[in-house]
C-alpha positions in Angstrom: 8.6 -12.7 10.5 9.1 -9.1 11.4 10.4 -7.7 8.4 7.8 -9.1 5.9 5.2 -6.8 4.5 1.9 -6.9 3.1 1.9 -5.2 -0.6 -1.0 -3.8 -2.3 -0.3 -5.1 -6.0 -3.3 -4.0 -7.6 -2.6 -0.1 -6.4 0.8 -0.5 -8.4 -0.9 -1.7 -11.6 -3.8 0.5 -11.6 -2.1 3.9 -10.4 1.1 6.3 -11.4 2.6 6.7 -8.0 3.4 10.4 -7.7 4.7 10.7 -3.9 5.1 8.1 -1.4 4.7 8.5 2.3 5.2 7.3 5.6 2.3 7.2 8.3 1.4 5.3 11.4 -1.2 3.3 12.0 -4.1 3.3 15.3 -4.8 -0.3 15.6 -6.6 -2.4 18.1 -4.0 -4.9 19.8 -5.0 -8.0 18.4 -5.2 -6.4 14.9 -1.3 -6.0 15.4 -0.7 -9.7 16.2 -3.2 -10.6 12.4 -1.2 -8.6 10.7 1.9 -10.1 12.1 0.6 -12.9 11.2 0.1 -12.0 7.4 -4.0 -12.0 8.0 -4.3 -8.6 6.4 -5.5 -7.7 3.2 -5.1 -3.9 1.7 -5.8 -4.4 -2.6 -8.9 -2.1 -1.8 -7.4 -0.1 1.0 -7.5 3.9 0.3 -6.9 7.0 2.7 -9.2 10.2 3.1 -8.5 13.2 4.5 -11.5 14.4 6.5 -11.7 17.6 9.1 -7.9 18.1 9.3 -7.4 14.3 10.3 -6.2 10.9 7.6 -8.3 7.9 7.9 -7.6 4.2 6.4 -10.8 2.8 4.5 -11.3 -0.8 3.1 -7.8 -2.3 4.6 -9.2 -5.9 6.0 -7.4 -7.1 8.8 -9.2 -10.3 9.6 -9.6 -10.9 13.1 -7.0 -13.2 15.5 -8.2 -15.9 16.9 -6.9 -16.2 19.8 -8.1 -12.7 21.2 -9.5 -13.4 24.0 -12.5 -9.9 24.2 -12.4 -7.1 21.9 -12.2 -8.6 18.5 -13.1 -5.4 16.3 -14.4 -5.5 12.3 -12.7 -6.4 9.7 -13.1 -3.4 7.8 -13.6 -0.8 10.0 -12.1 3.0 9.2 -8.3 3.6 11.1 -6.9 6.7 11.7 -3.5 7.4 9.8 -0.9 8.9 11.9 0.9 11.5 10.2 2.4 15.3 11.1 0.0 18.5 10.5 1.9 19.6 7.8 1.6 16.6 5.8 -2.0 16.0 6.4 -2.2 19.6 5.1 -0.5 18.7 2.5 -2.0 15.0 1.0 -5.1 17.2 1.6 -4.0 19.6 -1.3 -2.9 17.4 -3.3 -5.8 15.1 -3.2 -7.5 18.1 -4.8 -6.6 17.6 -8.0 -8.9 16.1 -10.3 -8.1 12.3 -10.9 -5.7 12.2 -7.9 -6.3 10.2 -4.8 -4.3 8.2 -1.6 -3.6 4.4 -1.7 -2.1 2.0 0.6 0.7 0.9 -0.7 2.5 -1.5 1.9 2.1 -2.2 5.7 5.2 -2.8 6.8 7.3 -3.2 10.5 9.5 -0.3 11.1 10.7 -0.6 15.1 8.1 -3.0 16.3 5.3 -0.5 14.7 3.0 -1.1 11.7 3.7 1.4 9.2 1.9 2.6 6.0 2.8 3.4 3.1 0.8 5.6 1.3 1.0 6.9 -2.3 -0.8 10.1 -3.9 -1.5 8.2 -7.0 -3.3 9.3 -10.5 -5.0 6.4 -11.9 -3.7 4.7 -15.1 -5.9 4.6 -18.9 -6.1 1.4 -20.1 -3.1 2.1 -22.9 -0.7 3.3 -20.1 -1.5 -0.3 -18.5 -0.7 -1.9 -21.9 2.5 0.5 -22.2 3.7 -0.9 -19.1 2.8 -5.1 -20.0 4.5 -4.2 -23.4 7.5 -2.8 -21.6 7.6 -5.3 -19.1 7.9 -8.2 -21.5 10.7 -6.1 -23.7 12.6 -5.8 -20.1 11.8 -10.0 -19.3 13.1 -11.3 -23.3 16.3 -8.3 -23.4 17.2 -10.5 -20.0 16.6 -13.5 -21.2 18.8 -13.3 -24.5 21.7 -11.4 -22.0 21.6 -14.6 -20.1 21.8 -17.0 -23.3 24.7 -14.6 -24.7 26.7 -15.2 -21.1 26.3 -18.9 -21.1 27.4 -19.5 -24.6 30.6 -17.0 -23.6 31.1 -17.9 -19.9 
């Protein structure tokens, strides 16, 4: 139950993944126990850097419901926790035109949730198409490597 993640699909279709990186998460302690308990849900999720700080927008962790007082919002903005250096620079990056940050995976690393976050350029609708097209070359090249093995084997 520990080592399964929560992956942000739509961020892999819809942006080229330049860098990836690593950064904590603040979270309230019975958002920990939703998202151990796969209530989370990040296909929107995207990261800002603001006044020399990373904050997490759109990631819906739905509340537990067993907490017993301080259920917090679903959606409300968590601070990232990442080195100065690296805020400084996802903060230059981000700069570029048609660049931004997406949240790629939560994941468990040491009994902490972890980010994943990805300085992505978003994808043209023929680069999508490219990728479907190559995709299906990749799935039938497999398929007739299997058939050629079975008639061999």
């Amino acid at each position: 139950m520990a080592s399964e993640s929560i992956i942000n699909r739509k961020a892999l279709r819809d942006y080229q993944i330049l860098e990836r990186y690593e950064a904590g998460i603040e979270l309230k302690g019975s958002e920990v126990k939703s998202i151990r308990a796969g209530k989370a849900n990040i296909s929107d999720a995207f990261a800002r850097i603001e006044n020399g700080e990373a904050f997490l927008y759109n990631a819906d962790i739905q509340p537990y419901e067993k907490a017993s007082h301080e259920i917090p919002a679903a959606k409300r903005v968590r601070k990232l926790l990442l080195h100065r250096q690296e805020i400084d620079k996802l903060y230059g990056e981000t700069q570029v035109k048609g660049r931004g940050l997406v949240l790629l995976k939560l994941y468990w690393k040491n009994g902490r949730v972890k980010a994943e976050l990805g300085v992505g350029h978003g994808k043209l609708a023929h680069d999508k198409r490219a990728d479907l097209k190559k995709r299906a070359i990749d799935r039938e090249t497999a398929r007739e490597v299997a058939r050629f093995h079975r008639k061999r084997g």
